[in-house]
C-alpha positions in Angstrom: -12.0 -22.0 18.0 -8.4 -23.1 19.2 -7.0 -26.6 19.7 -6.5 -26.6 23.3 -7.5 -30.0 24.9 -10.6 -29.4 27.7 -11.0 -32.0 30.8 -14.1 -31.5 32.3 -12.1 -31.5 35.8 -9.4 -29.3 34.6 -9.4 -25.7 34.0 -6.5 -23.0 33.3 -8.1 -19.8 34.5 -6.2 -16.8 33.0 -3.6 -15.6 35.2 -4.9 -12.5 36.0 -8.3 -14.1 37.5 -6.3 -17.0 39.5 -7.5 -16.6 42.7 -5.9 -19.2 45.2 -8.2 -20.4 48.1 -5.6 -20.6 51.6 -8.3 -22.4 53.5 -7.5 -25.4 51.0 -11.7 -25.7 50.9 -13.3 -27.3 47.6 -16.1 -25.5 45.8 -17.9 -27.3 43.5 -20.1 -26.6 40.5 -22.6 -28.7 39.3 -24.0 -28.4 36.0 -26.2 -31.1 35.4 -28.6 -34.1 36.7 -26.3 -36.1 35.7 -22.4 -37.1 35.3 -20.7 -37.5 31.8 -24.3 -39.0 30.0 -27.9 -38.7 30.4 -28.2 -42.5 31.6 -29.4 -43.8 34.5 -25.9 -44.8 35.0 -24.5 -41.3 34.7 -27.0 -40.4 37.5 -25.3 -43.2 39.2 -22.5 -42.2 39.3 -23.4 -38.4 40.4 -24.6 -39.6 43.5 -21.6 -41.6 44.1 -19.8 -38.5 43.5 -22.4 -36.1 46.1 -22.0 -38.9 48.4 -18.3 -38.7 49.0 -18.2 -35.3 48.6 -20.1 -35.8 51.8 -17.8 -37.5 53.2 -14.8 -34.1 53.4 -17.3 -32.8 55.7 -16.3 -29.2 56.8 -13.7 -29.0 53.7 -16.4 -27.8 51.8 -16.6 -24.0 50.9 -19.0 -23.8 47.9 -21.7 -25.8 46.1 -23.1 -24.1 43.0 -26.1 -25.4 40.7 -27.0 -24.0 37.4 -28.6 -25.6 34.4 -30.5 -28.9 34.8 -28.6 -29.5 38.2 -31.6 -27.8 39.6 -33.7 -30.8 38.6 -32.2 -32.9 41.2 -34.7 -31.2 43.6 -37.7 -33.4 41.9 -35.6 -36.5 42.9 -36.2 -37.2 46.7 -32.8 -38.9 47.2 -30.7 -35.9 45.1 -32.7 -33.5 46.8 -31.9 -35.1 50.4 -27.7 -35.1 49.0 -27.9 -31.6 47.9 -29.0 -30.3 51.7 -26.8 -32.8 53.1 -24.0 -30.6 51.4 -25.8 -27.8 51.7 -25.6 -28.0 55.3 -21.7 -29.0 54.9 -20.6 -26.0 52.9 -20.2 -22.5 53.8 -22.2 -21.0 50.7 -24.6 -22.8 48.4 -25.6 -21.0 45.0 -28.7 -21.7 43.1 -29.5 -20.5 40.0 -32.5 -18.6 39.8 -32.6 -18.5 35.3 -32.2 -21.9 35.6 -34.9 -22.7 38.2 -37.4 -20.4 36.1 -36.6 -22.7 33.1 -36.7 -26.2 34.3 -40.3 -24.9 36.0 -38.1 -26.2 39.7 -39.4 -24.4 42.8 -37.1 -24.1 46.0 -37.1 -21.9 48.8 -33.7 -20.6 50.0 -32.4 -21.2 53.4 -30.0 -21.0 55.7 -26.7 -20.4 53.6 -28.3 -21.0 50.5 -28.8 -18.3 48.1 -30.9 -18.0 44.9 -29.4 -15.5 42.6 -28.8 -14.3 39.0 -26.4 -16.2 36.8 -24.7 -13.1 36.1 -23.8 -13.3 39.9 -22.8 -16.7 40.0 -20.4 -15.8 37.2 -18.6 -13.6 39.2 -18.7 -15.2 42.7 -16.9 -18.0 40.1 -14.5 -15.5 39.2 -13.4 -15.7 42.8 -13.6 -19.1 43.4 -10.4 -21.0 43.8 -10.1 -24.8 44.5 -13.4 -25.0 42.0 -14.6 -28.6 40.6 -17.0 -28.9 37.8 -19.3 -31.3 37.1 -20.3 -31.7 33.8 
């Protein structure tokens, strides 16, 4: 283990896997159903967050699911955020592991693309501009 500090917004890539996005577009990975706890107010506050990420309309170049995010296609109002920004974004990543393990079905579309997690690690290798939500 070492004794850097980790923000769950900040992240020092290696300098040799720095890749700069020109566009200035966000991506954004989600990892969860959630924001920060498992509370009805961390879910809250995750749909406070979908909802202004809304809001950069066309500044949107990536949304990526993996783990339980996928689980916020059995909530109606998640699941009508996600395609908002679905529909917003150039490319939208699902993870199919994760789908398989939460028992989640959803059919790809449009510019959204099911795929391996070993995929999704390296399309995040090239991802610049990237939040995470933990």
């Amino acid at each position: 283990m070492n004794n850097w500090e980790k923000s769950n917004l900040e992240i020092t890539p290696a300098p040799e896997i720095t890749v700069i996005d020109e566009s200035g577009m966000l991506s954004v990975l989600i990892k969860h159903d959630y924001y920060s706890s498992d509370t009805v107010h961390g879910r809250k506050i995750l749909g406070a967050f979908l909802d202004s990420l809304a809001e950069c309309g066309n500044a949107l170049s990536k949304i990526i699911l993996i783990d339980s995010a996928v689980r916020l296609f059995d909530d109606d109002a998640f699941a009508y955020r996600l395609e908002k920004l679905f529909g917003l974004s150039r490319y939208s990543y699902i993870c199919e592991e994760s789908l398989a393990f939460y028992e989640v079905e959803y059919a790809a579309h449009d510019n959204v693309i099911i795929c391996s997690a070993s995929d999704i690690s390296m399309e995040l290798m090239q991802t610049g501009n990237l939040i995470t939500l933990e």
